[in-house]
C-alpha positions as CSV (number, residue, x, y, z in Angstrom):
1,X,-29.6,-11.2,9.4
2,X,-26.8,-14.0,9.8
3,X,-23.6,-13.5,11.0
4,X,-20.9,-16.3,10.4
5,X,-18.1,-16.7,13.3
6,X,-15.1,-18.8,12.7
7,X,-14.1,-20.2,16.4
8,X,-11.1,-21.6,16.7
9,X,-10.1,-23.4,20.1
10,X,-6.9,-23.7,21.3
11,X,-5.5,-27.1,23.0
12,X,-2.7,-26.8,25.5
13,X,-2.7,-30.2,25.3
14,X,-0.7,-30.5,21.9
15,X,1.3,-34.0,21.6
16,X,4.3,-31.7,20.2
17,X,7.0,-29.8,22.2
18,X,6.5,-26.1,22.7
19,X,6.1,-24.1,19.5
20,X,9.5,-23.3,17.9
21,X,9.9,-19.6,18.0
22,X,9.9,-17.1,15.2
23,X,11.1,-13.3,15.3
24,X,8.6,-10.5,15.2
25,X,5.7,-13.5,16.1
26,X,2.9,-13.6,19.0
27,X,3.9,-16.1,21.4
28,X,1.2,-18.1,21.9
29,X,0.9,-21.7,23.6
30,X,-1.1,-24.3,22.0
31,X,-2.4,-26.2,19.2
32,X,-5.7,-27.1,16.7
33,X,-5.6,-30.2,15.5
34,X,-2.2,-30.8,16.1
35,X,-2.0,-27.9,13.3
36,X,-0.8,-24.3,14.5
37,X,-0.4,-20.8,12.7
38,X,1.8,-18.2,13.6
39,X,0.7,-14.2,13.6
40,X,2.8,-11.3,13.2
41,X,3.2,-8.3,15.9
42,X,1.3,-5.2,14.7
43,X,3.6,-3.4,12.0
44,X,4.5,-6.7,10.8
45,X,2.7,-9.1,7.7
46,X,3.3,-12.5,6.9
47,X,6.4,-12.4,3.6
48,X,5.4,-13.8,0.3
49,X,6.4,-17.2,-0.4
50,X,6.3,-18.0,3.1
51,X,3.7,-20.2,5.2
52,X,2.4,-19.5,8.6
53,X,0.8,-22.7,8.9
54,X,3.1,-25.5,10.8
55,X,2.2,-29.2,12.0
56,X,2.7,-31.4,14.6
57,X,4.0,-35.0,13.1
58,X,5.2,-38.1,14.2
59,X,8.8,-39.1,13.5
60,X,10.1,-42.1,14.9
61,X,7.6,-42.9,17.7
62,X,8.4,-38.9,18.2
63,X,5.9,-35.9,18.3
64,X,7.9,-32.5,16.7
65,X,6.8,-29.9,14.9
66,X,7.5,-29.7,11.1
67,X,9.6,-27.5,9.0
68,X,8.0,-24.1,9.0
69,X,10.1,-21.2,6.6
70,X,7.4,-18.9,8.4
71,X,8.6,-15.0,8.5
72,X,7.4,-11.6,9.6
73,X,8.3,-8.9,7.4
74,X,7.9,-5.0,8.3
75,X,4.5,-3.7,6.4
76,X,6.1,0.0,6.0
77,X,9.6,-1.4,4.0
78,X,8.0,-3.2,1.4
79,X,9.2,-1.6,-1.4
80,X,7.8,-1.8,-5.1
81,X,10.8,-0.2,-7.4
82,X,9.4,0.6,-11.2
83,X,12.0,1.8,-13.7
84,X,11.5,3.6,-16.4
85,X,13.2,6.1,-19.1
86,X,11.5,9.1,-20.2
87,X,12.0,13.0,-20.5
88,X,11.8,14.5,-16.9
89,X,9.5,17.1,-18.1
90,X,7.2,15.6,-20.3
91,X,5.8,12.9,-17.6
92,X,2.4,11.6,-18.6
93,X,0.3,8.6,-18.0
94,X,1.3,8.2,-21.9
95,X,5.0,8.0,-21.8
96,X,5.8,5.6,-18.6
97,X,7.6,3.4,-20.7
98,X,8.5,0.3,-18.2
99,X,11.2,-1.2,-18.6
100,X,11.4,-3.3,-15.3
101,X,9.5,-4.5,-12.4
102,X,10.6,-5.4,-9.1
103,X,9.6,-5.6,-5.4
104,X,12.6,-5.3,-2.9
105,X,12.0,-6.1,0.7
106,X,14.3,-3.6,2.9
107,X,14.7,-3.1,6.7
108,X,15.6,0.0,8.2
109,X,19.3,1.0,8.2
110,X,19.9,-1.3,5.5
111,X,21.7,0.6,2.0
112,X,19.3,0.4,-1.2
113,X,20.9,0.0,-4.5
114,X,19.1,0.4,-8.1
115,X,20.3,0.5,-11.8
116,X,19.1,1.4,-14.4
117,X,19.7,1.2,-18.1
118,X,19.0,3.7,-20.7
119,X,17.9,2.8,-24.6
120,X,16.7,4.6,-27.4
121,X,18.7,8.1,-26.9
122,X,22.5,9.0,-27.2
123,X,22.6,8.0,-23.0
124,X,26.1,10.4,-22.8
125,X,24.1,13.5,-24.1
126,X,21.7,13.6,-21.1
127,X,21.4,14.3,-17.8
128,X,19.5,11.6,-15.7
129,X,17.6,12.0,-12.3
130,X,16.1,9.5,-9.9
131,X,12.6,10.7,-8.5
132,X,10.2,8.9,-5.9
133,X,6.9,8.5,-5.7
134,X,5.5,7.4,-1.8
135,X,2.6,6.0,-2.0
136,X,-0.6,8.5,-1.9
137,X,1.9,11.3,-2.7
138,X,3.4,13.5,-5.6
139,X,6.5,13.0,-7.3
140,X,9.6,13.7,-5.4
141,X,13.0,14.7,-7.0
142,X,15.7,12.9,-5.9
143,X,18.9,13.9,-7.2
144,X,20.6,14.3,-10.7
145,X,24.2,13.8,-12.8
146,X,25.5,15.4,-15.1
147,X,26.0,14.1,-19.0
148,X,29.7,13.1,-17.9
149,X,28.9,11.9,-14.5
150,X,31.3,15.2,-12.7
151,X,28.8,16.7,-11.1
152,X,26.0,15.4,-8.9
153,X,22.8,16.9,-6.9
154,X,20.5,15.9,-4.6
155,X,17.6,17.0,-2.9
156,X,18.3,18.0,0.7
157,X,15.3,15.6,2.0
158,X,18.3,12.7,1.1
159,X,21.6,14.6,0.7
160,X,24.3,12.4,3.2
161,X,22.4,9.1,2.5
162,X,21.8,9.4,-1.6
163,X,25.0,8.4,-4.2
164,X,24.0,8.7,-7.5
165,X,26.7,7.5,-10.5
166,X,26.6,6.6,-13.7
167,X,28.4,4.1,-15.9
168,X,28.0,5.9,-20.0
169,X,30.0,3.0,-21.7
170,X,26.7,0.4,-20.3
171,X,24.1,3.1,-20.6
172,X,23.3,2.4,-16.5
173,X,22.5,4.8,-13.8
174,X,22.6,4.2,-10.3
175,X,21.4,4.8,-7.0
176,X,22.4,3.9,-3.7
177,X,20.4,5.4,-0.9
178,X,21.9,4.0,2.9
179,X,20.1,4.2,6.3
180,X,17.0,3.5,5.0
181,X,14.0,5.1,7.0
182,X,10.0,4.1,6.9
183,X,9.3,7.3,4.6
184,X,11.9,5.9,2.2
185,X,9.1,3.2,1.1
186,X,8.1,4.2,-2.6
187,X,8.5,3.6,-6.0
188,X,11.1,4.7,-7.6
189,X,12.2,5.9,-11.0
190,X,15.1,7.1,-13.4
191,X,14.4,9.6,-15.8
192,X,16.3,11.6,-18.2
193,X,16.6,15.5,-18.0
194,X,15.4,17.4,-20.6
195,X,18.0,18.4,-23.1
């Protein structure tokens, strides 16, 4: 049997400064190549868009160390929010209607804010919840208003953090959801109440 290993060795010698630093990074010293690649602390993954890849180049007779938009995101606040309107009691994989997709990258502490829009139904005539899903788990009731937006409730698991309101003229419902915590990570939904 064959086993590949990738070995990668490590220069202190790099023509370039000292590595510019980065937040929630392993602070190593050295270079490849003149080439160098950031890790993230456990916890912590690389965010989307970004690269952890930065090189040494000459500028001007001068060795520095390019641009680098490198950054270390928190693994358990990356948030995927799916939206959807449907009746609260008839949930199946059948009637998830989406109506929008969106990841949201949060830290803790931070205040959440969602809308969402209803369509297809008088929006005035119904009550409309916000429920939760955490990954591996079972739906989780949030909180709910009431037709004309007087009354409000909320599940004690959130009550002091969670604001639900509603706006009946646009058809929207919100959430806001403040001092976000790790077990906050899930996706979320509106729903309407059944009549």
């Amino acid at each position: 049997m064959l086993k590949n290993f990738n070995v990668f060795l490590f220069s202190a010698n790099c023509t370039c400064p000292k590595i510019p630093p980065k937040s929630f990074t392993v602070q190593e010293d050295g270079c490849f190549e003149g080439k160098y690649r950031y890790k993230c602390i456990p916890g912590y993954t690389r965010k989307p868009t970004t690269s952890s890849l930065i090189k040494c180049e000459e500028k001007n007779g001068v060795s520095q160390w390019g641009e680098s938009n490198f950054e270390c995101i928190s693994k358990i606040l990356l948030f995927l929010f799916h939206f959807f309107k449907r009746n609260l009691y008839h949930v199946s994989a059948k009637s998830f209607i989406s109506k929008e997709r969106e990841m949201m990258v949060k830290r803790p502490q931070e205040v959440l804010s969602l809308s969402c829009r209803g369509s297809g139904f008088d929006f005035s005539r119904y009550v409309m919840n916000w429920i939760r899903q955490p990954a591996g788990k079972t739906l989780e009731w949030m909180g709910a208003i009431s037709d004309d937006g007087s009354n409000t409730a909320y599940s004690s698991r959130v009550d002091g953090r969670i604001e639900i309101t509603r706006e009946n003229s646009n058809s929207l419902v919100h959430l806001k959801l403040s001092n976000l915590k790790p077990e906050d990570s899930a996706v979320y939904y509106c729903a309407r109440d059944a009549q």
